[in-house]
N, C-alpha and C positions, 0 to 999 in steps of 0.2 A: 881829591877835592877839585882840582882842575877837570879834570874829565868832568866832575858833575855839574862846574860850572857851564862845561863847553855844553853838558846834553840840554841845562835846563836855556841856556842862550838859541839852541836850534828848535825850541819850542816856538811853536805861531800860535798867537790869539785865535780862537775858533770864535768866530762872531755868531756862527749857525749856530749851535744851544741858544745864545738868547732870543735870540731871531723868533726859533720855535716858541720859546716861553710867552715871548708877547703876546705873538701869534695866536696859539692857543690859548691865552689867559682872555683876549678877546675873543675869540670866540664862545669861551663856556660863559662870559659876559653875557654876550647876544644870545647865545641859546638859553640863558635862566633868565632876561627879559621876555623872550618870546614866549617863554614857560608862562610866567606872569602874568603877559598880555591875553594866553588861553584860559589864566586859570580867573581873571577879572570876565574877561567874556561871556565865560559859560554860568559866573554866578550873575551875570546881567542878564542871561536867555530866562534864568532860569525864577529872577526878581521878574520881569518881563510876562513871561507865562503864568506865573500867580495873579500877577494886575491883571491879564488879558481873560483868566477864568472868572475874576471878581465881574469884569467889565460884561462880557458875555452871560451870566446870572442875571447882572442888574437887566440888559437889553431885553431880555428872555422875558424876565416878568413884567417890564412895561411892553413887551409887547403880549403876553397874554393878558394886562387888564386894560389893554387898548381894545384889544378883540371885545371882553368883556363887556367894556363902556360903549361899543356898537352895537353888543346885543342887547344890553339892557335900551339904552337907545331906538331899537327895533323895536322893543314891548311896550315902551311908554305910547310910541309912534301908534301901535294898533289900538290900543289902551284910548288914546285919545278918539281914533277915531270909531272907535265902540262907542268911547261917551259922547261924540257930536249924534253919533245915531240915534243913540237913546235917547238924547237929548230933542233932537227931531221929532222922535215918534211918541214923547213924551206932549211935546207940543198939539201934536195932530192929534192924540187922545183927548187933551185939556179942548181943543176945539171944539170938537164934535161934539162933547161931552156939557161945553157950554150952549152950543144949538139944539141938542135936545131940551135942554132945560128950560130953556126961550119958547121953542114948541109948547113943553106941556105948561108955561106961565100964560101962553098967548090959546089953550085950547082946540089947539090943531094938530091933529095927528089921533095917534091911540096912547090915551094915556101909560095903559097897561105896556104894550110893546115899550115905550118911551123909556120909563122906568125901570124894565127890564135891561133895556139897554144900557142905560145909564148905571145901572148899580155892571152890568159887565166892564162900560170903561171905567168906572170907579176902581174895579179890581187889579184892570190892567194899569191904570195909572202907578197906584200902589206899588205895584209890582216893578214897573217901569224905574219909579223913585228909590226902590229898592236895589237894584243895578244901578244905577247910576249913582249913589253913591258907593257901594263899593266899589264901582269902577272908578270913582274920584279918592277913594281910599287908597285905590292900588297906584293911581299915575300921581300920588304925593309919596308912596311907598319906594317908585319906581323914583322920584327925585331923589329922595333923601340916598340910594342907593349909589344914585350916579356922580349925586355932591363927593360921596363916601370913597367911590371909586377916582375921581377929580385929584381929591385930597393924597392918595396915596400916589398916583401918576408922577403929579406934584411932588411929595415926598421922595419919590425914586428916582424923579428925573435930578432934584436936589443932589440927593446921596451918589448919583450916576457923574453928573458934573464932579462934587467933591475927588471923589473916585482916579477921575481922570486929571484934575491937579495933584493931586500927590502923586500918582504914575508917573507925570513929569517931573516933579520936584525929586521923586527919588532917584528916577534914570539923571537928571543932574548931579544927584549925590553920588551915586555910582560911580558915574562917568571923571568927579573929581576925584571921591577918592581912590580910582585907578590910579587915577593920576599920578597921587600923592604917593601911593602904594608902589607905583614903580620908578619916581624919584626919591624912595626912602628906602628902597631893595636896593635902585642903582649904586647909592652910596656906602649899602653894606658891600656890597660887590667891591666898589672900591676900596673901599677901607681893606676888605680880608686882602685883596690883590697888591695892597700896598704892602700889610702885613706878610704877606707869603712873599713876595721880592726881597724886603727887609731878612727874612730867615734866609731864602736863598742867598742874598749877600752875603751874609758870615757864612753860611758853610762856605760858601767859592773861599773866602780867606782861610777859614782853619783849614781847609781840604785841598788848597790848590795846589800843594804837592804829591798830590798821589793821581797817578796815569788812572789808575782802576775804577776810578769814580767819576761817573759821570753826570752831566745834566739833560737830559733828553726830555724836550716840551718844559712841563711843567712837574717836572719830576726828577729826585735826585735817584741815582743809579750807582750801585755798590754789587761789583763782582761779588758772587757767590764765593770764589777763596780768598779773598778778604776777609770774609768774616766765618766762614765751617771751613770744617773738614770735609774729605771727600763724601760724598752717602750720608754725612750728619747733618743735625736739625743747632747743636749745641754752639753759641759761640766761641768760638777760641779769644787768646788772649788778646790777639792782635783785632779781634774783633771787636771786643768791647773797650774795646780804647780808642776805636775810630765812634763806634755808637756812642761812647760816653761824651764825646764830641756834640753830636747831634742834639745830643739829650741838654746839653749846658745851653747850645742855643736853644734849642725850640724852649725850655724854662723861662730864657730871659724873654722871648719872643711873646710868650703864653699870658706873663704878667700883664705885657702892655695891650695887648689885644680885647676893646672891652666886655665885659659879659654876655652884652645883648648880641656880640656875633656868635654863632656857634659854630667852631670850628673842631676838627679834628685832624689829628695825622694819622693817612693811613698806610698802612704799614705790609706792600704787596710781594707773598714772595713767586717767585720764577723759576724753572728750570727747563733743562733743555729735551729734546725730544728723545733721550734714548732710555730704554726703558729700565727699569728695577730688576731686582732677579726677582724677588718676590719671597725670598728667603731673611730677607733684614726685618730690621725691626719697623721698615715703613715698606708693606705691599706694595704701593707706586710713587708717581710722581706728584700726586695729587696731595696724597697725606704726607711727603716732603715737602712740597711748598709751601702745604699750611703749618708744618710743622715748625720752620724757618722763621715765617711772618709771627708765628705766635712767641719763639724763642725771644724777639726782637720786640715785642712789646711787652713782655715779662721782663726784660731788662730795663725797660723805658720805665716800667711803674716801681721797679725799684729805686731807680734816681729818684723819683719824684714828681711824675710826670701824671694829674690823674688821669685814671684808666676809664672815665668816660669823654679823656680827649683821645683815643686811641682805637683802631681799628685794624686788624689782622683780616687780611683775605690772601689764597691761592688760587693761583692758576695755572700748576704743573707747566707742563709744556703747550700748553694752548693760544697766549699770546708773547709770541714771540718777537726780537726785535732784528734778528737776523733771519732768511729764507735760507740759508744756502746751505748746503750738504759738507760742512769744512768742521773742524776742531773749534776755527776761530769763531766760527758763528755760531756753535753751541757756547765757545765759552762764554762769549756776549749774551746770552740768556739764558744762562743760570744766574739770575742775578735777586737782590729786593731793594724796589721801589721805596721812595720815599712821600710823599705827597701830599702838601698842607690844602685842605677844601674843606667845604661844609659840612656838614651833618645832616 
């Protein structure tokens, strides 16, 4: 008993684990704001670009019945000045037309020529009157056109205007509710980072007497013979009375945590870089560490835990927490991860 006194008195507080957890806990803060801030952006390019093809439609057609209303414009323009012609030469017939007739009242001239003549402008007159109302037919046809054309200008220049207020009023609404959306995420962030500290507290207390376990970042760390046997996937005894641990907190943890966060534990297993024979019952290192990760949450959903807060992943020997070529830095990563995050 003394001895064990004396070992656990030459123990130092490691301030470095929390250090890291903070550390990291903000940071995966600011990277899933900045996430946010990309994912608010791209749906504002993309509100933006819908307004901007509405906008460019509307510009389009008033500028093809602008074109329009200058050509019809053009036709009234010739229109009119057909009918001052005819109009002109309408007159210069009635003239002449009256000086013959003065002639053959007054007996001078040839009556015959006279009369001839006269029934010829008589026909052009006709004729003359004949154009020129159509041609007053067409430059009332050509109005009512351009009213027509006016009318819709109007109308699109309307609907163009409207257009561009709601563009603004929505890039407003956007631009709030980003806003809103990334102080209503920040505080889910918080609240899970409170939660996950609060879980990490009780474990440091139930677990702070065992060397094998550690905290590294934001992640609980349980040597691999802590809880298997050598080459096995199977809890031993001694294992699932340290997991049964885990499991009491994250339950009490789970309750208080509310609905609307979704969170999971995920459950990563490790090993170290030397290889399988290839003759067991697990070909490498890859179907050991998931083997591990899955054993350890098929315990978990036994206690009570449900199995859609839960997540099994491996990563054989791939990510490792020691580099070095020793026993001790293998034994350091054969280990499973513990890790309270989202979903």
């Amino acid at each position: 008993m003394a001895l064990a006194r004396n070992r656990r008195g030459d123990r130092q507080i490691d301030y470095w684990p929390g250090f890291v957890d903070a550390l990291s806990t903000l940071l995966l803060a600011i990277i899933f704001l900045l996430s946010v801030f990309v994912l608010a952006q791209f749906l504002l390019s993309q509100e933006i670009s819908g307004k901007d093809a509405v906008l460019n439609r509307l510009n389009q057609q008033i500028n093809q019945l602008t074109e329009l209303l200058a050509l019809e414009r053009g036709s009234r323009q010739d229109l009119e000045d057909n009918l001052a012609n005819l109009q002109a030469s309408l007159s210069e017939t009635e003239a002449e037309r009256s000086r013959l007739e003065e002639l053959m009242a007054s007996g001078a001239g040839d009556n015959e020529q006279a009369e001839a003549r006269i029934g010829e402008l008589s026909q052009q007159l006709d004729e003359q009157q004949q154009l020129s109302q159509r041609a007053q037919s067409q430059v009332e046809l050509l109005n009512q056109q351009i009213s027509a054309l006016r009318r819709q200008i109007a109308v699109l220049e309307d609907a163009l205007d409207a257009s561009e207020t709601r563009d603004r009023e929505s890039q407003t609404k956007i631009a709030d509710l980003g806003k809103r959306l990334n102080v209503a995420l920040a505080q889910r962030v918080q609240e899970l980072n409170r939660y996950r500290s609060d879980f990490f507290g009780r474990l440091r207390e139930i677990l702070s007497d065992r060397q094998d376990i550690r905290i590294v970042g934001d992640r609980f760390v349980f040597q691999s013979e802590v809880l298997f046997g050598q080459g096995l996937a199977e809890l031993n005894e001694g294992g699932k009375e340290e997991m049964l641990k885990v499991a009491e907190a994250l339950i009490q943890i789970g309750n208080e945590i509310p609905d609307d966060i979704a969170w999971v534990l995920r459950v990563d297993g490790h090993t170290d870089d030397v290889p399988l024979s290839g003759t067991g019952r697990y070909v490498d290192n890859w179907e050991l560490s998931q083997a591990r990760a899955l054993s350890v949450v098929k315990f978990f959903i036994e206690q009570g835990i449900p199995a859609d807060k839960l997540v099994a992943a491996g990563f054989g020997e791939f990510q490792p927490l020691e580099e070095a070529d020793t026993d001790e830095a293998r034994a350091k990563n054969r280990r499973i991860e513990l890790k309270l995050t989202e979903r």
